[in-house]
C-alpha angles and dihedrals in degrees: 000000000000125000105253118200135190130051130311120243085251097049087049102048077047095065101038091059083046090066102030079061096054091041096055095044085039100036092071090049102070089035115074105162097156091055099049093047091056089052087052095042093054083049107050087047083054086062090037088065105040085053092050093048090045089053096047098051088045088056098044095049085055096054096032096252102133099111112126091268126026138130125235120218114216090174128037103205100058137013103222079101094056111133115210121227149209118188091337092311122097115270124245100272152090087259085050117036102002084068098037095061092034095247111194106198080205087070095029151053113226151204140159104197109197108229109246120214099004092325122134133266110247136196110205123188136176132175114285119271093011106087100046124179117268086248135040110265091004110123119256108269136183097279096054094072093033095059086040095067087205110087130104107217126203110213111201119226123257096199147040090236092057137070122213125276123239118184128164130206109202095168100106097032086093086069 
């Protein structure tokens, strides 16, 4: 009989199993696409609203509206395109700056939050389905986006020296 080296079919086909097995419960592991699409997504809405607000101021110092509460009218022959203002930027609402950056609540989770004691007024939004209420049927409040970590926030101006502020947490967005 000669000496045979090497491995057997079976032994082969084993191994190979073996690996397919740890690729498919690695593999998701060290890609994390969706979470990588929600981080991009809240970005990219972060650029979405500075440029609407951009737009919309540029537009209302052009036509004077830059009082500390105005409206401003997109289409002339109706008024379901009025834009709400503060001090000449969109307010923090789904009238203001929903409108102004085109916000579908199909796409997204939000929520205007009213300042309270001289706060600002905010616009979160998160991507649909990711930020949920606390409990079941409850609307979404504050606290919902904050402990998400994965939310863009529009903070209305108090002043007429001041612009808006956008920010946008994309800590928790990886989850």
């Amino acid at each position: 009989m000669r000496n045979q080296k090497g491995f057997t079919l079976i032994e082969l086909i084993i191994v190979i199993v073996v690996l397919g097995i740890l690729a498919v419960t690695a593999a998701p592991q060290f890609f994390n696409f969706s979470g990588d699409a929600r981080e991009s997504a809240v970005k990219g809405l972060k650029g979405n609203i500075q440029g609407a607000y951009q737009t919309v101021y540029a537009k209302a110092a052009i036509e004077g509206k830059l009082g500390d509460s105005d409206t401003l009218n997109e289409d002339t022959t109706s008024t379901d395109d009025d834009i709400a203002l503060v001090y000449g930027y969109p307010a923090a609402t789904d009238d203001g700056i929903g409108k102004a950056s085109n916000l579908d609540s199909q796409d997204w989770d939000i929520l205007a939050v009213s300042g309270t004691s001289g706060a600002a007024n905010k616009y979160y939004v998160s991507p649909e389905g990711y930020t949920q209420p606390a409990t079941s049927g409850d609307p979404l409040a504050e606290s919902d986006y904050t402990s998400g970590n994965c939310y863009a926030v529009y903070s209305e101006t108090s002043s007429a020296d001041a612009a808006p502020v956008v920010t946008a947490e994309t800590s928790g967005c990886g989850n």
